[in-house]
Structure formats: C-alpha cells, structure tokens
N, C-alpha and C positions, 0 to 999 in steps of 0.2 A: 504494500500500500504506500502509498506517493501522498503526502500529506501535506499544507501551508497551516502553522499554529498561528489563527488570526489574531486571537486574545489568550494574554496570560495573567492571572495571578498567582503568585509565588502561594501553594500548599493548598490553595482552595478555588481556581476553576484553569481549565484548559478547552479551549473552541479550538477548532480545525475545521476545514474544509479541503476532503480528497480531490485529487487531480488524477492519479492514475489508480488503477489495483488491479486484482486477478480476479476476484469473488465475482465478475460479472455486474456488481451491483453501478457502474458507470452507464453499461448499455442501457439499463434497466430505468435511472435515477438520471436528472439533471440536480445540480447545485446538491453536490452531499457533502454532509458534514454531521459532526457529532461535537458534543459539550459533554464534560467533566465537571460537577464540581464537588467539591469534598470539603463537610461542616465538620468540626469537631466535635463531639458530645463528652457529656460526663463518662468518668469510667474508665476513659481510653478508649472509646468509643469513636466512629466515626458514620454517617451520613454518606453515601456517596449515591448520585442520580447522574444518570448518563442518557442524555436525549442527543438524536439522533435528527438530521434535518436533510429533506430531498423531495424533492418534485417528478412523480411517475412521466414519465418522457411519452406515452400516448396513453389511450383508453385502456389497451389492456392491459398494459403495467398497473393501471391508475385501479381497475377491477382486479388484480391479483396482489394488490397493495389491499385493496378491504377486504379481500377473501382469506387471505391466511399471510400475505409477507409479514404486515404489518405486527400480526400474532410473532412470526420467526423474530422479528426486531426486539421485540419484548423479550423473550427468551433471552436470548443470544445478549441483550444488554445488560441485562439482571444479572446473569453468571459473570458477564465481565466485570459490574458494580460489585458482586460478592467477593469476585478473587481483590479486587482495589480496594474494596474495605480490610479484609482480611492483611493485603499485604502492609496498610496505612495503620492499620490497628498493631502489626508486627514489627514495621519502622518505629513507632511511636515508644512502644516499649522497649526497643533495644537503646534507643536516643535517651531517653530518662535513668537509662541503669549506665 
C-alpha cells in the first residue's frame, strides 16, 4: 500500500489517503483513505476508532458497498483497532516501567 499521511498528531490521530495498493480496493474506491485516532483512558487503557473514507467509482461498486463491502470494512477495521489498542496499551506499559 502507497500511502500520503495528510494529518498528524503526535500519539493521538493519523489520516492518510492511498494512492496505490494491491487489495484491488483502488479499482473499486475513488479518494481512499483511513483515520486513526487513539484517546487515552484510565487504567492504561486506550480508545482506538479507525474510519475508513472512499467513494464507490460506479453503481455497482456503490450496490456491493451496501451489500456486504461495507460489512468486510467493519470487520477488517475492528481487528486492526484491536491489534492498535493492544499494541498502544503494551507500549504504554513498557514506557512507565
């Protein structure tokens, strides 16, 4: 994946917008992109929500985007937010000891 980071904040958000990849999802998607951003909670705890941004390029990308892509995006984001919490919750702790 071929990426431009449009916006940063240092520990708590990351935006991108793709330019190239493999996963097909270019043919598929105009203007893709994903956001990161990560809150801190009590505990050692952390927040992480990862939305994803793209415009279905015809009709039936547009009908197989409300039929089930959209579903795979959910997925597929969620385990990425769980490994990112996980790994931000395991930084976190090792940074304090």
């Amino acid at each position: 994946m071929v990426e431009r980071c449009v916006e940063y904040t240092p520990k708590t958000r990351l935006a991108y917008l793709v330019h190239d990849e493999t996963f097909g999802m270019r043919k598929m998607f105009d203007n893709y992109g994903f956001s990161v951003d990560l809150v801190p909670l009590p505990a050692r705890r952390t927040s992480v929500t990862i939305v994803t941004h793209y415009t279905p390029r015809n009709p039936i990308y547009s009908a197989m985007n409300a039929t089930f892509l959209r579903r795979q995006f959910r997925t597929f984001c969620q385990d990425l937010a769980d490994g990112l919490q996980a790994f931000a919750e395991s930084w976190e702790a090792t940074a304090t000891h």
